[in-house]
C-alpha positions as CSV (number, residue, x, y, z in Angstrom):
1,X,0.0,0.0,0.0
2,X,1.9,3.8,-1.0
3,X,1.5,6.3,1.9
4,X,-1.0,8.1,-0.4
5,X,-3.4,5.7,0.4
6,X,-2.8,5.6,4.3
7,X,-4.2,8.1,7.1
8,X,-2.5,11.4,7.2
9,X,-1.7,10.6,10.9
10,X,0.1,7.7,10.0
11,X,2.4,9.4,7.2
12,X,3.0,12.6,9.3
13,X,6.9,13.0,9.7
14,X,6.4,13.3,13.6
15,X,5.0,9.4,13.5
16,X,7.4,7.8,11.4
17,X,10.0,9.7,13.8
18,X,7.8,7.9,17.0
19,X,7.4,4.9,14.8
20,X,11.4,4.8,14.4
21,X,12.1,5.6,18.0
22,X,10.1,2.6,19.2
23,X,11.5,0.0,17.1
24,X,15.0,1.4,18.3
25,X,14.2,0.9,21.4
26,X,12.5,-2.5,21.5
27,X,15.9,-3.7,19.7
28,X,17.5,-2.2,22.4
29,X,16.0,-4.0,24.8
30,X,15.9,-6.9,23.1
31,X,19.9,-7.1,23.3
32,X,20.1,-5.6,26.5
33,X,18.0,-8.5,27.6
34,X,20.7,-11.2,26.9
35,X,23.8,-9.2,27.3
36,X,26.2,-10.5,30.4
37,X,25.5,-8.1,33.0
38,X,28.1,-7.7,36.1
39,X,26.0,-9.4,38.8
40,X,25.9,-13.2,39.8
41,X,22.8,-15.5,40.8
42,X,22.7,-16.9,44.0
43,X,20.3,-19.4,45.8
44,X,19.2,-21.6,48.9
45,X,22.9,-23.6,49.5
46,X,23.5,-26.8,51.1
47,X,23.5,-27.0,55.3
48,X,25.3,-29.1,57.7
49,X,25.2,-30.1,61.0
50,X,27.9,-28.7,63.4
51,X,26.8,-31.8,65.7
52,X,26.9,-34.4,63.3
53,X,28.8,-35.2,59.9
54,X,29.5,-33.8,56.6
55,X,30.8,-35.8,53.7
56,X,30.8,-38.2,56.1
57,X,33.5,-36.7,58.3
58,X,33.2,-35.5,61.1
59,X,32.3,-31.5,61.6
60,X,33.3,-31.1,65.3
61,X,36.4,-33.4,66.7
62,X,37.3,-32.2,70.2
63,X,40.4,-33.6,72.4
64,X,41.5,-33.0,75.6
65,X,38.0,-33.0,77.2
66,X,35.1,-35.8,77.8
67,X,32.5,-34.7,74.9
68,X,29.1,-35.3,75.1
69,X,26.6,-37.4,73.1
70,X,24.3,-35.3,71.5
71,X,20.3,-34.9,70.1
72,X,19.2,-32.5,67.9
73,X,20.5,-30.1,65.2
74,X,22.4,-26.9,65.0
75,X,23.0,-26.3,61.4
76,X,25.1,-23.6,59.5
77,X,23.9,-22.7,56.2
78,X,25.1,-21.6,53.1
79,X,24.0,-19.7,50.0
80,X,24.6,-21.2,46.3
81,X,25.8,-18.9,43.5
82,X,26.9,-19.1,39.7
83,X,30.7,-19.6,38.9
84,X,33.1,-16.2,38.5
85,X,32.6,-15.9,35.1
86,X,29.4,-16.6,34.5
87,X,27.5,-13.5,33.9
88,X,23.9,-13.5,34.6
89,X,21.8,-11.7,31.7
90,X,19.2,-8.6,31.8
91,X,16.0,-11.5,31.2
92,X,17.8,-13.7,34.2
93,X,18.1,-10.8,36.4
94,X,14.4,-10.1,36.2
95,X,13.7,-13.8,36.4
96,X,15.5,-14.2,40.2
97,X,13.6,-10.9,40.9
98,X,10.6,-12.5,40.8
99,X,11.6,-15.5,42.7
100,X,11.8,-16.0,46.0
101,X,14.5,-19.2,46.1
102,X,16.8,-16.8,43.8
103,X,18.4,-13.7,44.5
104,X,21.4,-11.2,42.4
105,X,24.1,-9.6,43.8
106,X,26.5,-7.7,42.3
107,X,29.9,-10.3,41.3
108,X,32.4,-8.0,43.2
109,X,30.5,-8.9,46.0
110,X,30.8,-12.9,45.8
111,X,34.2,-13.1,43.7
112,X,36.6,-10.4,44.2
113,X,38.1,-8.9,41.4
114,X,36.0,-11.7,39.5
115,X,38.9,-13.8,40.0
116,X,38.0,-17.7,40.9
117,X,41.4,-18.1,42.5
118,X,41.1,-15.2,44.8
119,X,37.7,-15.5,45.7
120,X,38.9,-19.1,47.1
121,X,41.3,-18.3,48.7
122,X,39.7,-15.3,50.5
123,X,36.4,-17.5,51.9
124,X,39.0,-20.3,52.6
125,X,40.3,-17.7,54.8
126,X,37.5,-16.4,56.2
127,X,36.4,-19.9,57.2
128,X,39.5,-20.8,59.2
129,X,39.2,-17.3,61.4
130,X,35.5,-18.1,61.8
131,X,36.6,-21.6,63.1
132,X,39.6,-20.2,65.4
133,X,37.0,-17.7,66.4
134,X,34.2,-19.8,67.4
135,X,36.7,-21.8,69.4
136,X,38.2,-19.0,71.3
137,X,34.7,-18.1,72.3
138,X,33.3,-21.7,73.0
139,X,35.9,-22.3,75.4
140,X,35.8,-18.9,76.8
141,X,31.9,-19.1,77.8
142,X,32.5,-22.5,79.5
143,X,36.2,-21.2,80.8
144,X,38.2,-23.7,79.1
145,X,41.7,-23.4,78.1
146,X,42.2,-23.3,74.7
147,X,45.9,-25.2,75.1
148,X,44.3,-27.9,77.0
149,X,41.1,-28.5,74.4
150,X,41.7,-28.7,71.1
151,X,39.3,-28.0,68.0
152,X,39.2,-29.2,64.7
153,X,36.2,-28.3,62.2
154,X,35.9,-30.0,59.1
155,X,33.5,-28.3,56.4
156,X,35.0,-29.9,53.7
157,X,35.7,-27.1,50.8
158,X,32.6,-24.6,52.4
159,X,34.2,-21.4,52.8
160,X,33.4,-17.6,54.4
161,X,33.2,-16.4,57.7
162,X,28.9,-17.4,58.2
163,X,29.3,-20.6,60.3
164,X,30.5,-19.3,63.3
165,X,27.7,-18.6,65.7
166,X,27.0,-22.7,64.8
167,X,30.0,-24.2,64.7
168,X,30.8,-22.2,68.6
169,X,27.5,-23.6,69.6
170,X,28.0,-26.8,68.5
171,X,31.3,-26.8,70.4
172,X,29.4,-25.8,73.7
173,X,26.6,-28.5,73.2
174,X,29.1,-31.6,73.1
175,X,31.2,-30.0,75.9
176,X,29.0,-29.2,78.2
177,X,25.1,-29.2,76.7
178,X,22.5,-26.9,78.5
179,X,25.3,-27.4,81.6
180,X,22.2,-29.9,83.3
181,X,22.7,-33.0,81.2
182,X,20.5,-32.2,78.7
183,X,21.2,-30.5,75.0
184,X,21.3,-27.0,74.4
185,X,18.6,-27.8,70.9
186,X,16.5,-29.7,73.1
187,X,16.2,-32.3,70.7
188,X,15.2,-30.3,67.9
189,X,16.5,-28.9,64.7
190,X,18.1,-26.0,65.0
191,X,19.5,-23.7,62.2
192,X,21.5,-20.3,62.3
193,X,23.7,-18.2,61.0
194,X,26.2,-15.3,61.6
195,X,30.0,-14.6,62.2
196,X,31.5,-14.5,65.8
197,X,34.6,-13.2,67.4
198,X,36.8,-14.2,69.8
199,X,34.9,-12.8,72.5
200,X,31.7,-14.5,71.0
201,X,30.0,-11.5,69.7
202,X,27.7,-12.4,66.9
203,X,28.0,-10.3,63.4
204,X,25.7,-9.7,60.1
205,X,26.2,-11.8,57.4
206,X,24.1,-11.1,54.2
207,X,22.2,-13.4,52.6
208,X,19.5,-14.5,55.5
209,X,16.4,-14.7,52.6
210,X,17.9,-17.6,51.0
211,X,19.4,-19.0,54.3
212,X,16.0,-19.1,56.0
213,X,14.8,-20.5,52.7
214,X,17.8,-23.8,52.9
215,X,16.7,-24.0,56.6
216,X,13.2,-25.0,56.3
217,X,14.0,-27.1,53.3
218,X,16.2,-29.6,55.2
219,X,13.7,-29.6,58.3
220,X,14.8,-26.4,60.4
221,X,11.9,-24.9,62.9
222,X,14.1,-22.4,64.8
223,X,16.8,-19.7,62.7
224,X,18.9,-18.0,65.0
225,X,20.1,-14.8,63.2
226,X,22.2,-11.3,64.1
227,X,20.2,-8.8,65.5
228,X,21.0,-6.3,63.1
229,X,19.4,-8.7,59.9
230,X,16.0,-9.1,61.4
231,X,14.5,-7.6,58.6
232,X,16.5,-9.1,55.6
233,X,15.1,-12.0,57.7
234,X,11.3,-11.6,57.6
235,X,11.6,-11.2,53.7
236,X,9.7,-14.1,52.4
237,X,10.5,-16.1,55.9
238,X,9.3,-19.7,55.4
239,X,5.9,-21.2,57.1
240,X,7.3,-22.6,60.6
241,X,10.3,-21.1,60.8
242,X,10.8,-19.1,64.0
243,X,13.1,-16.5,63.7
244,X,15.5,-15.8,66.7
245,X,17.7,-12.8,67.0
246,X,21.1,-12.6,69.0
247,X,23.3,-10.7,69.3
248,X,25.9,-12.6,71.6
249,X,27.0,-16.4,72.3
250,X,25.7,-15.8,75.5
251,X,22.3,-14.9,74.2
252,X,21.9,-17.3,71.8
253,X,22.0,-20.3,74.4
254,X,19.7,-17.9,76.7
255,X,17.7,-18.0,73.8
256,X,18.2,-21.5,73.6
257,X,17.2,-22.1,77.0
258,X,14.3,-20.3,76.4
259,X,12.9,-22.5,73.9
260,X,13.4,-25.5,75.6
261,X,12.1,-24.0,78.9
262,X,8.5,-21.9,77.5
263,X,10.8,-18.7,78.7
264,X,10.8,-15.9,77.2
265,X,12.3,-15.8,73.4
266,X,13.4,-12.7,71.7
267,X,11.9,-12.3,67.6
268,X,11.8,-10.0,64.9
Protein backbone atom coordinates (compact mmCIF):
# COMPACT_ATOMS: atom_id res chain seq x y z
CA UNK A 1 0.00 0.00 0.00
CA UNK A 2 1.85 3.84 -1.00
CA UNK A 3 1.53 6.30 1.91
CA UNK A 4 -1.03 8.07 -0.35
CA UNK A 5 -3.36 5.73 0.44
CA UNK A 6 -2.82 5.62 4.32
CA UNK A 7 -4.18 8.10 7.09
CA UNK A 8 -2.50 11.45 7.15
CA UNK A 9 -1.74 10.57 10.91
CA UNK A 10 0.14 7.66 10.02
CA UNK A 11 2.37 9.39 7.15
CA UNK A 12 2.97 12.62 9.26
CA UNK A 13 6.88 13.00 9.72
CA UNK A 14 6.35 13.28 13.63
CA UNK A 15 5.00 9.39 13.54
CA UNK A 16 7.42 7.83 11.39
CA UNK A 17 10.00 9.73 13.80
CA UNK A 18 7.77 7.94 16.99
CA UNK A 19 7.39 4.90 14.80
CA UNK A 20 11.39 4.84 14.35
CA UNK A 21 12.10 5.64 18.04
CA UNK A 22 10.08 2.63 19.20
CA UNK A 23 11.54 0.02 17.11
CA UNK A 24 14.98 1.39 18.29
CA UNK A 25 14.21 0.94 21.44
CA UNK A 26 12.45 -2.46 21.50
CA UNK A 27 15.86 -3.66 19.68
CA UNK A 28 17.48 -2.19 22.37
CA UNK A 29 16.01 -4.00 24.82
CA UNK A 30 15.86 -6.90 23.07
CA UNK A 31 19.89 -7.11 23.31
CA UNK A 32 20.12 -5.59 26.53
CA UNK A 33 18.04 -8.55 27.62
CA UNK A 34 20.65 -11.17 26.93
CA UNK A 35 23.79 -9.15 27.28
CA UNK A 36 26.16 -10.53 30.40
CA UNK A 37 25.48 -8.07 32.99
CA UNK A 38 28.11 -7.67 36.12
CA UNK A 39 25.99 -9.37 38.80
CA UNK A 40 25.91 -13.21 39.77
CA UNK A 41 22.79 -15.54 40.82
CA UNK A 42 22.69 -16.87 44.00
CA UNK A 43 20.27 -19.41 45.82
CA UNK A 44 19.20 -21.61 48.88
CA UNK A 45 22.86 -23.64 49.54
CA UNK A 46 23.47 -26.84 51.10
CA UNK A 47 23.48 -26.96 55.32
CA UNK A 48 25.29 -29.12 57.68
CA UNK A 49 25.23 -30.10 61.03
CA UNK A 50 27.91 -28.72 63.41
CA UNK A 51 26.83 -31.83 65.72
CA UNK A 52 26.88 -34.42 63.27
CA UNK A 53 28.83 -35.25 59.94
CA UNK A 54 29.47 -33.83 56.61
CA UNK A 55 30.85 -35.76 53.74
CA UNK A 56 30.82 -38.19 56.15
CA UNK A 57 33.54 -36.73 58.28
CA UNK A 58 33.23 -35.51 61.07
CA UNK A 59 32.30 -31.54 61.62
CA UNK A 60 33.34 -31.05 65.32
CA UNK A 61 36.39 -33.44 66.65
CA UNK A 62 37.33 -32.19 70.21
CA UNK A 63 40.43 -33.59 72.35
CA UNK A 64 41.52 -33.03 75.62
CA UNK A 65 38.03 -33.04 77.19
CA UNK A 66 35.08 -35.77 77.79
CA UNK A 67 32.54 -34.73 74.86
CA UNK A 68 29.07 -35.29 75.13
CA UNK A 69 26.59 -37.39 73.08
CA UNK A 70 24.33 -35.32 71.49
CA UNK A 71 20.31 -34.91 70.12
CA UNK A 72 19.24 -32.50 67.87
CA UNK A 73 20.52 -30.09 65.19
CA UNK A 74 22.42 -26.92 65.01
CA UNK A 75 23.03 -26.29 61.37
CA UNK A 76 25.13 -23.60 59.52
CA UNK A 77 23.86 -22.69 56.24
CA UNK A 78 25.13 -21.62 53.05
CA UNK A 79 24.02 -19.75 49.98
CA UNK A 80 24.64 -21.20 46.28
CA UNK A 81 25.76 -18.89 43.51
CA UNK A 82 26.93 -19.12 39.68
CA UNK A 83 30.73 -19.60 38.95
CA UNK A 84 33.10 -16.25 38.51
CA UNK A 85 32.57 -15.90 35.13
CA UNK A 86 29.41 -16.56 34.53
CA UNK A 87 27.46 -13.51 33.92
CA UNK A 88 23.85 -13.47 34.60
CA UNK A 89 21.80 -11.70 31.69
CA UNK A 90 19.22 -8.61 31.79
CA UNK A 91 15.99 -11.46 31.23
CA UNK A 92 17.77 -13.72 34.19
CA UNK A 93 18.13 -10.83 36.41
CA UNK A 94 14.39 -10.06 36.18
CA UNK A 95 13.73 -13.79 36.41
CA UNK A 96 15.50 -14.18 40.23
CA UNK A 97 13.63 -10.92 40.95
CA UNK A 98 10.58 -12.51 40.79
CA UNK A 99 11.62 -15.48 42.72
CA UNK A 100 11.76 -16.01 45.97
CA UNK A 101 14.47 -19.21 46.08
CA UNK A 102 16.83 -16.77 43.79
CA UNK A 103 18.35 -13.65 44.48
CA UNK A 104 21.38 -11.24 42.44
CA UNK A 105 24.12 -9.59 43.81
CA UNK A 106 26.46 -7.66 42.27
CA UNK A 107 29.86 -10.27 41.25
CA UNK A 108 32.38 -8.03 43.21
CA UNK A 109 30.54 -8.93 46.03
CA UNK A 110 30.76 -12.90 45.75
CA UNK A 111 34.22 -13.13 43.69
CA UNK A 112 36.60 -10.44 44.19
CA UNK A 113 38.08 -8.88 41.40
CA UNK A 114 36.04 -11.69 39.46
CA UNK A 115 38.87 -13.84 40.04
CA UNK A 116 37.99 -17.73 40.88
CA UNK A 117 41.36 -18.07 42.49
CA UNK A 118 41.07 -15.20 44.81
CA UNK A 119 37.68 -15.47 45.69
CA UNK A 120 38.89 -19.13 47.10
CA UNK A 121 41.28 -18.35 48.72
CA UNK A 122 39.65 -15.26 50.54
CA UNK A 123 36.42 -17.55 51.86
CA UNK A 124 39.03 -20.30 52.59
CA UNK A 125 40.33 -17.69 54.76
CA UNK A 126 37.49 -16.41 56.20
CA UNK A 127 36.39 -19.94 57.18
CA UNK A 128 39.51 -20.77 59.20
CA UNK A 129 39.20 -17.28 61.41
CA UNK A 130 35.54 -18.10 61.83
CA UNK A 131 36.65 -21.59 63.11
CA UNK A 132 39.58 -20.25 65.42
CA UNK A 133 36.98 -17.65 66.44
CA UNK A 134 34.20 -19.78 67.44
CA UNK A 135 36.68 -21.79 69.35
CA UNK A 136 38.19 -18.99 71.33
CA UNK A 137 34.73 -18.11 72.32
CA UNK A 138 33.30 -21.67 72.98
CA UNK A 139 35.95 -22.34 75.41
CA UNK A 140 35.75 -18.90 76.80
CA UNK A 141 31.89 -19.08 77.81
CA UNK A 142 32.53 -22.49 79.48
CA UNK A 143 36.22 -21.18 80.82
CA UNK A 144 38.22 -23.66 79.12
CA UNK A 145 41.71 -23.41 78.12
CA UNK A 146 42.16 -23.29 74.72
CA UNK A 147 45.92 -25.17 75.08
CA UNK A 148 44.31 -27.86 77.00
CA UNK A 149 41.14 -28.54 74.41
CA UNK A 150 41.73 -28.70 71.13
CA UNK A 151 39.27 -27.96 68.03
CA UNK A 152 39.19 -29.18 64.71
CA UNK A 153 36.20 -28.28 62.17
CA UNK A 154 35.89 -29.98 59.12
CA UNK A 155 33.52 -28.33 56.40
CA UNK A 156 34.99 -29.93 53.65
CA UNK A 157 35.68 -27.12 50.79
CA UNK A 158 32.57 -24.63 52.41
CA UNK A 159 34.17 -21.43 52.79
CA UNK A 160 33.37 -17.63 54.39
CA UNK A 161 33.23 -16.40 57.69
CA UNK A 162 28.86 -17.40 58.18
CA UNK A 163 29.34 -20.59 60.33
CA UNK A 164 30.51 -19.26 63.29
CA UNK A 165 27.75 -18.62 65.68
CA UNK A 166 27.00 -22.72 64.79
CA UNK A 167 29.98 -24.23 64.75
CA UNK A 168 30.79 -22.25 68.56
CA UNK A 169 27.46 -23.64 69.57
CA UNK A 170 27.95 -26.83 68.52
CA UNK A 171 31.25 -26.83 70.42
CA UNK A 172 29.37 -25.79 73.75
CA UNK A 173 26.64 -28.46 73.23
CA UNK A 174 29.14 -31.57 73.06
CA UNK A 175 31.15 -30.03 75.89
CA UNK A 176 28.95 -29.19 78.17
CA UNK A 177 25.09 -29.21 76.65
CA UNK A 178 22.46 -26.94 78.48
CA UNK A 179 25.25 -27.43 81.60
CA UNK A 180 22.21 -29.88 83.33
CA UNK A 181 22.65 -32.96 81.23
CA UNK A 182 20.54 -32.16 78.69
CA UNK A 183 21.18 -30.50 74.97
CA UNK A 184 21.25 -27.00 74.36
CA UNK A 185 18.62 -27.83 70.93
CA UNK A 186 16.48 -29.68 73.09
CA UNK A 187 16.21 -32.27 70.75
CA UNK A 188 15.25 -30.26 67.87
CA UNK A 189 16.46 -28.93 64.70
CA UNK A 190 18.08 -26.04 64.97
CA UNK A 191 19.49 -23.69 62.23
CA UNK A 192 21.53 -20.30 62.34
CA UNK A 193 23.72 -18.19 60.99
CA UNK A 194 26.24 -15.34 61.64
CA UNK A 195 29.95 -14.61 62.17
CA UNK A 196 31.46 -14.46 65.84
CA UNK A 197 34.58 -13.24 67.40
CA UNK A 198 36.80 -14.21 69.76
CA UNK A 199 34.86 -12.83 72.49
CA UNK A 200 31.69 -14.54 71.04
CA UNK A 201 30.04 -11.50 69.72
CA UNK A 202 27.70 -12.44 66.86
CA UNK A 203 28.03 -10.27 63.36
CA UNK A 204 25.68 -9.74 60.10
CA UNK A 205 26.17 -11.84 57.37
CA UNK A 206 24.10 -11.09 54.16
CA UNK A 207 22.24 -13.38 52.56
CA UNK A 208 19.48 -14.48 55.49
CA UNK A 209 16.41 -14.70 52.63
CA UNK A 210 17.88 -17.61 50.95
CA UNK A 211 19.40 -19.00 54.30
CA UNK A 212 16.02 -19.08 56.03
CA UNK A 213 14.84 -20.54 52.65
CA UNK A 214 17.81 -23.79 52.85
CA UNK A 215 16.72 -24.02 56.62
CA UNK A 216 13.19 -25.01 56.30
CA UNK A 217 13.97 -27.06 53.33
CA UNK A 218 16.17 -29.60 55.21
CA UNK A 219 13.75 -29.62 58.34
CA UNK A 220 14.83 -26.39 60.36
CA UNK A 221 11.90 -24.87 62.90
CA UNK A 222 14.09 -22.43 64.76
CA UNK A 223 16.79 -19.75 62.67
CA UNK A 224 18.91 -17.97 65.04
CA UNK A 225 20.09 -14.84 63.22
CA UNK A 226 22.16 -11.29 64.09
CA UNK A 227 20.23 -8.79 65.50
CA UNK A 228 21.00 -6.31 63.06
CA UNK A 229 19.43 -8.72 59.88
CA UNK A 230 15.97 -9.12 61.38
CA UNK A 231 14.47 -7.61 58.59
CA UNK A 232 16.50 -9.07 55.59
CA UNK A 233 15.11 -11.97 57.66
CA UNK A 234 11.27 -11.60 57.60
CA UNK A 235 11.59 -11.25 53.68
CA UNK A 236 9.72 -14.11 52.36
CA UNK A 237 10.48 -16.14 55.87
CA UNK A 238 9.34 -19.69 55.44
CA UNK A 239 5.89 -21.19 57.07
CA UNK A 240 7.27 -22.57 60.63
CA UNK A 241 10.27 -21.14 60.80
CA UNK A 242 10.80 -19.14 64.00
CA UNK A 243 13.08 -16.53 63.74
CA UNK A 244 15.51 -15.78 66.73
CA UNK A 245 17.70 -12.81 67.01
CA UNK A 246 21.09 -12.58 68.97
CA UNK A 247 23.31 -10.72 69.34
CA UNK A 248 25.91 -12.57 71.55
CA UNK A 249 27.03 -16.39 72.33
CA UNK A 250 25.69 -15.83 75.53
CA UNK A 251 22.29 -14.91 74.16
CA UNK A 252 21.88 -17.31 71.79
CA UNK A 253 22.04 -20.26 74.41
CA UNK A 254 19.69 -17.91 76.67
CA UNK A 255 17.68 -17.98 73.82
CA UNK A 256 18.19 -21.52 73.64
CA UNK A 257 17.19 -22.14 77.04
CA UNK A 258 14.27 -20.27 76.38
CA UNK A 259 12.88 -22.47 73.89
CA UNK A 260 13.40 -25.47 75.64
CA UNK A 261 12.12 -23.99 78.86
CA UNK A 262 8.48 -21.92 77.54
CA UNK A 263 10.78 -18.69 78.69
CA UNK A 264 10.79 -15.87 77.18
CA UNK A 265 12.33 -15.84 73.37
CA UNK A 266 13.41 -12.71 71.71
CA UNK A 267 11.85 -12.25 67.62
CA UNK A 268 11.81 -10.04 64.95
Amino acid sequence: MSDSKLPKALTAPRTRALTLCGVLVAALFGVAAFVPLPYTLTWPGITADTLGSYQDKPVLTITGAPVRSTQGQLRMVTISATNAGERTTFWRSMQAWFDRDEAIRPTETVYPAGDPAKAEEETARQMTESQNSAAMAALSYLHLSPDQVKVKVDLGDIGGPSAGQMLALGIVDKLAGDGKGGDLTGGINVAGTGTIDDQGVIGPVGGVPLKTQAAARDGATVFLLPKDECADAKVNTPAGLRLVPVGTLGESVAALEALRTGGAVPSC
